[in-house]
N, C-alpha and C positions, 0 to 999 in steps of 0.2 A: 485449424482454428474454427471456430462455429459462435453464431453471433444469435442473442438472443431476440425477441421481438421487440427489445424496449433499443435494440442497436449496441447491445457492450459487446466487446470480443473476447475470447477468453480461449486459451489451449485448456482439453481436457485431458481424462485418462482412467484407468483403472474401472473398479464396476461396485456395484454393492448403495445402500440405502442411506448409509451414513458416508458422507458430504465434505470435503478438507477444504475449503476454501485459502487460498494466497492472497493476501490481500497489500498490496505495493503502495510507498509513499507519494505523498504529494510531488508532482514535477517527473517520476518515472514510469517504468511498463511496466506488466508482468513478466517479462524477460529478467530481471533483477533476482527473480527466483531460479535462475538457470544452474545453481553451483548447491542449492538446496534441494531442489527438484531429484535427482538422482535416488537421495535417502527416502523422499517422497514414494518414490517407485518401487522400491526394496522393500518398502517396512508399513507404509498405511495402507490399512486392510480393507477402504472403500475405496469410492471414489474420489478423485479432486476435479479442482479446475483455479486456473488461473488469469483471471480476469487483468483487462486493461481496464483502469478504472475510466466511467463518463470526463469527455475530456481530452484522452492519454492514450496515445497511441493509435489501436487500427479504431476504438472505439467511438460512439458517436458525440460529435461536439457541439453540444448543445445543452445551456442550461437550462435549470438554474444547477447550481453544485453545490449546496450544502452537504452536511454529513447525513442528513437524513434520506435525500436523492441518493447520494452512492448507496445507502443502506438499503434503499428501495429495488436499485440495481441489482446486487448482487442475490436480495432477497427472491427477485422476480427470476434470476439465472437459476438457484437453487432449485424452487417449485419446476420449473422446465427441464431439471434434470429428473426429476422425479423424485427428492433426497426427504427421508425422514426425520434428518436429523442432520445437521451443522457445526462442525467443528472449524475457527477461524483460529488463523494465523495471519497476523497483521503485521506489516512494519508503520512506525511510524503515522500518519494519515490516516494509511490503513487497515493500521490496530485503533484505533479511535471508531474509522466507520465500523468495523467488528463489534465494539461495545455498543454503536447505537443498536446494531442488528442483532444483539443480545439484549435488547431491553425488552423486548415483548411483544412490541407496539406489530412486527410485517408477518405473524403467522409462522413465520418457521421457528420449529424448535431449535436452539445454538445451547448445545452440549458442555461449548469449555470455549474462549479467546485466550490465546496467548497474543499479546501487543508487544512487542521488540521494541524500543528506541521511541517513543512518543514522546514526544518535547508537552509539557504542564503547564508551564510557564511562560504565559507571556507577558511582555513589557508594551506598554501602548505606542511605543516608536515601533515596536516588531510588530504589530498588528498593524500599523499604518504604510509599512515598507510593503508588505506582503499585498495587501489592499492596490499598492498603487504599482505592482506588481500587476495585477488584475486589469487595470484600467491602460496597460501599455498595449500596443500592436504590437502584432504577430512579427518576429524578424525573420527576413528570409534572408540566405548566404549563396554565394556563388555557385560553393562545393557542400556536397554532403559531409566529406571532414570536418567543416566547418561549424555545423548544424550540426554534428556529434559532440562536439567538445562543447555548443552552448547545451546541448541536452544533459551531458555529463554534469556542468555545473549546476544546470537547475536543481536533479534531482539529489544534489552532492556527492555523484560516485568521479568528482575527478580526484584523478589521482591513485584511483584503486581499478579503474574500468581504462582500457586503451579506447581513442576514438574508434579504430577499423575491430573491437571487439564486436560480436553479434549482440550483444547489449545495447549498447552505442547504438549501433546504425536500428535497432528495432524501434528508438525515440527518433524518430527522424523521416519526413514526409517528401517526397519531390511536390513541389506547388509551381505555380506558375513565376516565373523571375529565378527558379533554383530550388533550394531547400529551406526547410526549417524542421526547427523542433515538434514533433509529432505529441506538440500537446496545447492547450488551447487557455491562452495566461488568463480568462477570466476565472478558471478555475483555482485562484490564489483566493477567490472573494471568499473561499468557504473560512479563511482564518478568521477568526473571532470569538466563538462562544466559547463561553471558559471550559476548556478541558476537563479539569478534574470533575465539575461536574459533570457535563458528558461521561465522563468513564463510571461516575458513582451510581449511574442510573441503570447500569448494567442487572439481568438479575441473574443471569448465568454465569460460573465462575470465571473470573478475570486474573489472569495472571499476568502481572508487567515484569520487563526486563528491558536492559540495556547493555549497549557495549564500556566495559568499564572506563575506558577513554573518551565516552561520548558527551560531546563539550556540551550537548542541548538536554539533558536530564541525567540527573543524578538519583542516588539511592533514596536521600532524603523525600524530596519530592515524590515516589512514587510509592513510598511506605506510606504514605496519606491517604493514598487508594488502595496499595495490596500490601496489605503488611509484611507481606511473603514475598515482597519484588528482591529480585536479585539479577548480580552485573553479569554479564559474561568476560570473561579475563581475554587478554589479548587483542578486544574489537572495539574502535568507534562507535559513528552514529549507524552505520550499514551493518551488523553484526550478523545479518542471514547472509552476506556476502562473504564478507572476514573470516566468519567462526561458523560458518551453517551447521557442523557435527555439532556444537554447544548448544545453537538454536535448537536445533529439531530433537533434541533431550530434553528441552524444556517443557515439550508439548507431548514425547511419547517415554521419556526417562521416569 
């Protein structure tokens, strides 16, 4: 792991000038990329790195967390690996910070975002759920099983992720009184600014996708921003999980 000067965490690898960025949804790690990772090591021909977003996991918790802050983050890792050039792969959260970090504004050049699963749409009870999400305390649990399964939920992998998976237990901190989720719930506050626009701001190509089962965005929806978006067959809302061979066609197919 190797941790920049602004405090993100992030596993690296490979070598070269052009830069693959993983970039993990709201409420998980970069552990989420562990079953896509592997094609990563095979077949891109630079570097990566897999960042814990600010917030989330070994990373540092402290805000503020808008999308522009994460985009600062990862912007600020990039230049400290030495990378010319940025290519993102985002789920969710973190296919959106990808588009802001494609809009022009942090200095690095971003080549291509691929965004998996980014929910468009939101309803003002959903922004106000999430919001007061932000404003609960930290829960801690007895057992660290325990604090797996509330981290599985957050980030939505229950059901497809076992508690005692190394995924699982990489959301998950010993604190004082036991455990909790290795993520820091003011970091909900960033929900709000309308998506789409965010992603239309982008000015390097944006490619959306989703898992065709994914209850939080549909086709429709994401033809507004990419006229070119299309489902992945077979997956949910976690579709680098599900279907990671489909995912990672999308960005070198």
């Amino acid at each position: 792991m190797q941790l920049t000067r602004a405090g993100i965490s992030s596993r690296c690898g490979g070598s070269g000038n052009d830069l693959l960025l993983l970039l993990h949804g709201l409420g998980a790690t970069g552990a989420v990329w562990n079953r896509l990772l592997p094609l990563v090591e095979a077949s891109w021909p630079g570097s990566w790195a897999v960042p814990d977003l600010r917030g989330h996991g070994r990373s540092v918790a402290e805000p503020p967390y808008g999308y522009a802050m994460h985009a600062a983050d990862v912007a600020g890792l990039a230049v400290e690996a030495g990378a010319a050039r940025v290519t993102v792969l985002g789920h969710s959260f973190g296919g959106v910070v990808g588009a802001v970090l494609a809009g022009g504004w942090y200095g690095v050049e971003v080549t291509r975002v691929v965004a998996v699963g980014v929910k468009i749409d939101w309803t003002d009870d959903e922004v106000t759920r999430a919001r007061s999400l932000a404003a609960r305390p930290r829960q801690v649990f007895p057992t660290a099983a325990e604090a797996a399964d509330r981290h599985l939920r957050l980030a939505g992998l229950s059901g497809l992720v076992a508690p005692d998976d190394p995924v699982a237990l990489a959301g998950v901190q010993e604190v004082d009184g036991g455990f909790a989720p290795a993520l820091d719930p003011r970091a909900f506050a960033a929900v709000g600014p309308p998506v789409e626009t965010v992603l239309s701001r982008a000015v390097a190509p944006l490619r959306l996708a989703a898992g065709a089962a994914d209850p939080m965005v549909g086709l429709e929806a994401m033809r507004r921003v990419d006229p070119d978006a299309v489902l992945v067959e077979g997956a949910g809302h976690n579709a680098h999980w599900e279907a990671p061979d489909a995912v990672w066609s999308l960005l070198v197919g």
